[in-house]
C-alpha positions in Angstrom: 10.1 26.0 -0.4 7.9 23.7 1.3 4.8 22.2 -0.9 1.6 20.3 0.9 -0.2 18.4 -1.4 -3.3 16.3 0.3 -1.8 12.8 -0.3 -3.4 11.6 -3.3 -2.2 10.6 -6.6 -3.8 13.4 -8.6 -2.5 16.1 -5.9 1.2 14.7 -6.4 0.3 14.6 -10.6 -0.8 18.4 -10.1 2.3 18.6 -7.8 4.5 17.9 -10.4 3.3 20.0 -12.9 3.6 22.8 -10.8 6.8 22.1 -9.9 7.9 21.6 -14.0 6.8 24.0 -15.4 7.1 26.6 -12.6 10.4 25.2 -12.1 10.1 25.5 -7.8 13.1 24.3 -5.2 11.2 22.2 -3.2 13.0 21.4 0.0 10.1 19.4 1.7 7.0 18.0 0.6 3.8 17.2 3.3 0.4 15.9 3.2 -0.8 18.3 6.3 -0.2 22.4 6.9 2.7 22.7 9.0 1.2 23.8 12.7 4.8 25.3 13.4 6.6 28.8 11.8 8.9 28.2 8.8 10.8 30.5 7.3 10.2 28.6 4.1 7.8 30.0 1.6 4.9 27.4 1.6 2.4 26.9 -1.3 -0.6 24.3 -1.1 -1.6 22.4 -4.2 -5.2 22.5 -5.4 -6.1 19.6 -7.4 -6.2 20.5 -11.1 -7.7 17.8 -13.5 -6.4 19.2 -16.4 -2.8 19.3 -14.7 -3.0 16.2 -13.3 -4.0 14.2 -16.7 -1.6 15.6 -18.8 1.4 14.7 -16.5 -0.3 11.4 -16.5 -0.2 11.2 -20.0 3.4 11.6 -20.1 4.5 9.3 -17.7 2.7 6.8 -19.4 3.6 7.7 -22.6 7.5 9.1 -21.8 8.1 6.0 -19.4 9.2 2.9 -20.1 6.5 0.4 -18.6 8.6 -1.0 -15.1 9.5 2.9 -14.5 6.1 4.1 -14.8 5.1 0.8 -12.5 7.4 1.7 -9.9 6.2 5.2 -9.8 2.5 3.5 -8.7 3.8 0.7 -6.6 5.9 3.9 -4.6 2.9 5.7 -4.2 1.9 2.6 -2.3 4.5 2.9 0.7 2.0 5.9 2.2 3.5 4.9 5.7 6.6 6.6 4.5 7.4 10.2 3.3 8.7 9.3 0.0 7.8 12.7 -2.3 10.9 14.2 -2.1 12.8 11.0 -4.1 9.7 10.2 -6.2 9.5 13.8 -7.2 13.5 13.4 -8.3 12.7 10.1 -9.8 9.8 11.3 -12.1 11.6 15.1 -13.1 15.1 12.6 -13.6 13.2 10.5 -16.1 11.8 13.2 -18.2 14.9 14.4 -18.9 16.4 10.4 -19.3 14.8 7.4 -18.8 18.2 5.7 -18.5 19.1 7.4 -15.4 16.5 5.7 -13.6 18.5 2.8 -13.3 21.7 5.0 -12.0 21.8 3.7 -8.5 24.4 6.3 -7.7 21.8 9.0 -8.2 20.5 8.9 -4.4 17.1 9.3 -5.4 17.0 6.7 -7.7 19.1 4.4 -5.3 16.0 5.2 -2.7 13.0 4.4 -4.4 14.6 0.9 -6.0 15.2 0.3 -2.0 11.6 1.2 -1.4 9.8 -0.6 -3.6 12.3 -4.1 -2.8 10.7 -3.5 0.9 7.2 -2.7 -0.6 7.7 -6.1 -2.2 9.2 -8.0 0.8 6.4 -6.9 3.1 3.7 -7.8 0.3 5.5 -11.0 0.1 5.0 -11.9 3.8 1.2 -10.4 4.0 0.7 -12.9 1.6 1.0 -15.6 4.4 -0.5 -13.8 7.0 -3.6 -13.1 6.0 -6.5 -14.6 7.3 -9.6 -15.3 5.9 -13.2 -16.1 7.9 -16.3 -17.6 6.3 -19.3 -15.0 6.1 -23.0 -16.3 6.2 -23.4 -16.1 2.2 -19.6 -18.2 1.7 -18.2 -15.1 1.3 -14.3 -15.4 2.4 -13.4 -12.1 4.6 -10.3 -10.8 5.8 -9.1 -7.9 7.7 -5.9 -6.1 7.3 -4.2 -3.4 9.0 -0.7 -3.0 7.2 1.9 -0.7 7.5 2.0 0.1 3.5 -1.1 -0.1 0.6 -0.9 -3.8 -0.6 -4.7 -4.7 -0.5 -4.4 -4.8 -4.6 -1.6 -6.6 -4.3 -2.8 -9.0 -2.0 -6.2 -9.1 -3.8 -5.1 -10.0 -7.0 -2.7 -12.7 -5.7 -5.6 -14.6 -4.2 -7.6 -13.6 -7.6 -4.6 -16.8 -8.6 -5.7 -19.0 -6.0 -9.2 -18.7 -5.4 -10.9 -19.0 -9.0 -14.6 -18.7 -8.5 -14.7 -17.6 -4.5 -16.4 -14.7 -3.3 -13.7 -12.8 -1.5 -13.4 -9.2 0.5 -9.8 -8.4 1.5 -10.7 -5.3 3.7 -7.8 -2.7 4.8 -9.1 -1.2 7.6 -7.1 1.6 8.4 -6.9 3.1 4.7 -11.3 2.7 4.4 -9.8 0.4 1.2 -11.1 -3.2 0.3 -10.1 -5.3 -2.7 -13.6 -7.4 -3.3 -14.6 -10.2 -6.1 -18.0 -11.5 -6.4 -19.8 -11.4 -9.4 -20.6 -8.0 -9.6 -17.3 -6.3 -8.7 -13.4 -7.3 -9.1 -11.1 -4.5 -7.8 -10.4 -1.7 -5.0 -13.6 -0.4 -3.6 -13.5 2.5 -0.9 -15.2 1.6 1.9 -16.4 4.3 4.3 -18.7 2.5 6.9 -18.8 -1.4 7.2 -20.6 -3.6 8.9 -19.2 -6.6 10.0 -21.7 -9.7 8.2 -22.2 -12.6 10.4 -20.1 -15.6 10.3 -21.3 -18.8 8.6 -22.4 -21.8 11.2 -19.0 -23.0 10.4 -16.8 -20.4 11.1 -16.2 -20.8 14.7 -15.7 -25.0 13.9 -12.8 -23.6 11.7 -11.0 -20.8 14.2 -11.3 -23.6 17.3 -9.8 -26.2 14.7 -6.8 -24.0 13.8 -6.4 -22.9 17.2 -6.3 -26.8 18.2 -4.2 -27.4 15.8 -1.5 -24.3 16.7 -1.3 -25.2 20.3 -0.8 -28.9 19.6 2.1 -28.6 17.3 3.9 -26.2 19.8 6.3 -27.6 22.6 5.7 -25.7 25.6 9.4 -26.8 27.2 10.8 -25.3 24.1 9.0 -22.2 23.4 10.9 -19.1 22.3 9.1 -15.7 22.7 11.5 -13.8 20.7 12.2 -16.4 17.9 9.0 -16.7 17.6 8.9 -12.7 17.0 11.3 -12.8 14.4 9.3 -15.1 12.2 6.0 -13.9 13.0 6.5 -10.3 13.9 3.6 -8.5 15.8 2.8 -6.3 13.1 1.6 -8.8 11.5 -0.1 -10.6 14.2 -3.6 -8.2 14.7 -5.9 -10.3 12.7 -4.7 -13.3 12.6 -7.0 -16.3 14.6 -3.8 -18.3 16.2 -2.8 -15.1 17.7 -6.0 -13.9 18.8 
């Protein structure tokens, strides 16, 4: 049986319940309507509130707190199609929460693997994020990632910044992780336009720029080492690169 839920975390919630308590085989799990013929029965999942909050309820309530963590930092790694193992995770903890550390269950052995990569790739945006000065002091960054880590990555500089106005703006996902003093947290952000840059700004992208090329050795540059530590996923927004 195939199951197409719309890719949000209330459709996979109402998923679930459907799937527990109507007990389904699911043998895959998509965010679209397959345009080819299956054989498969296929059933789309309409979002049900009252569904979706009580299996929210008893996750948080039936898991123990780094399970129930994993469960949202999984639902994170949208790049990937990770529903089939999250659905095993979440039915296999139900039934015991000490299986969830039982590496030999495949499942559980896949979504400890996943969120280690979430983690390593949060890790690393961490560095590579770079951050322009708006007209009003306003820090800005773009991002275009290959998983969801603006909250991640928002409250990491929440550490570092204290008092500064920051936007960390994912681009792709519409998503931006903003503190000022009227808002701290993940805003959806339809439409944006771009704010002007403060007089400063373009002082501070030519001095980094200066300072890039002048610390490089031109007889010994190395394209591809160079790749490996700085990969070009990584590279879209930032100045030195640009």
């Amino acid at each position: 049986m195939i199951v197409v839920y719309n890719g949000s975390f209330e459709s996979f919630l109402t998923l679930i319940y459907e799937v527990y308590y109507s007990k389904l085989q699911v043998t895959q799990i998509k965010k679209q309507m397959p345009e080819s013929l299956f054989l498969e029965e296929i059933i789309e999942i309409q979002i049900d509130k009252e569904k979706y909050t009580k299996v929210l309820k008893a996750l948080q309530t039936k898991f123990q707190k780094k399970h129930f963590e994993t469960i949202l930092n999984i639902f994170m790694c949208d790049s990937i199609d990770f529903e089939l193992d999250l659905l095993a995770f979440i039915i296999l903890g139900f039934k015991d929460q000490k299986e969830l550390l039982n590496i030999n269950n495949i499942s559980v052995f896949n979504i400890q693997n996943l969120q280690r990569e979430l983690f390593r790739f949060n890790h690393k945006m961490t560095g590579f994020v770079r951050f322009i000065e708006l007209e009003d002091g306003t820090l800005y960054a773009k991002i275009d990632t290959k998983f969801n880590v603006v909250y991640f990555l928002g409250k990491h500089f929440l550490k570092r910044f204290n008092n500064q106005k920051y936007i960390i703006h994912d681009i792709k996902r519409e998503l931006a992780f903003v503190h000022n003093e009227f808002v701290k947290g993940v805003q959806n952000v339809s439409s944006f336009e771009m704010p002007k840059h403060s007089k400063d700004e373009q002082k501070f992208q030519k001095l980094w720029k200066t300072f890039f090329d002048s610390v490089s050795i031109e007889s010994r540059e190395n394209k591809k080492l160079q790749q490996q530590w700085v990969p070009l996923i990584y590279r879209t927004y930032m100045n030195e690169f640009s």
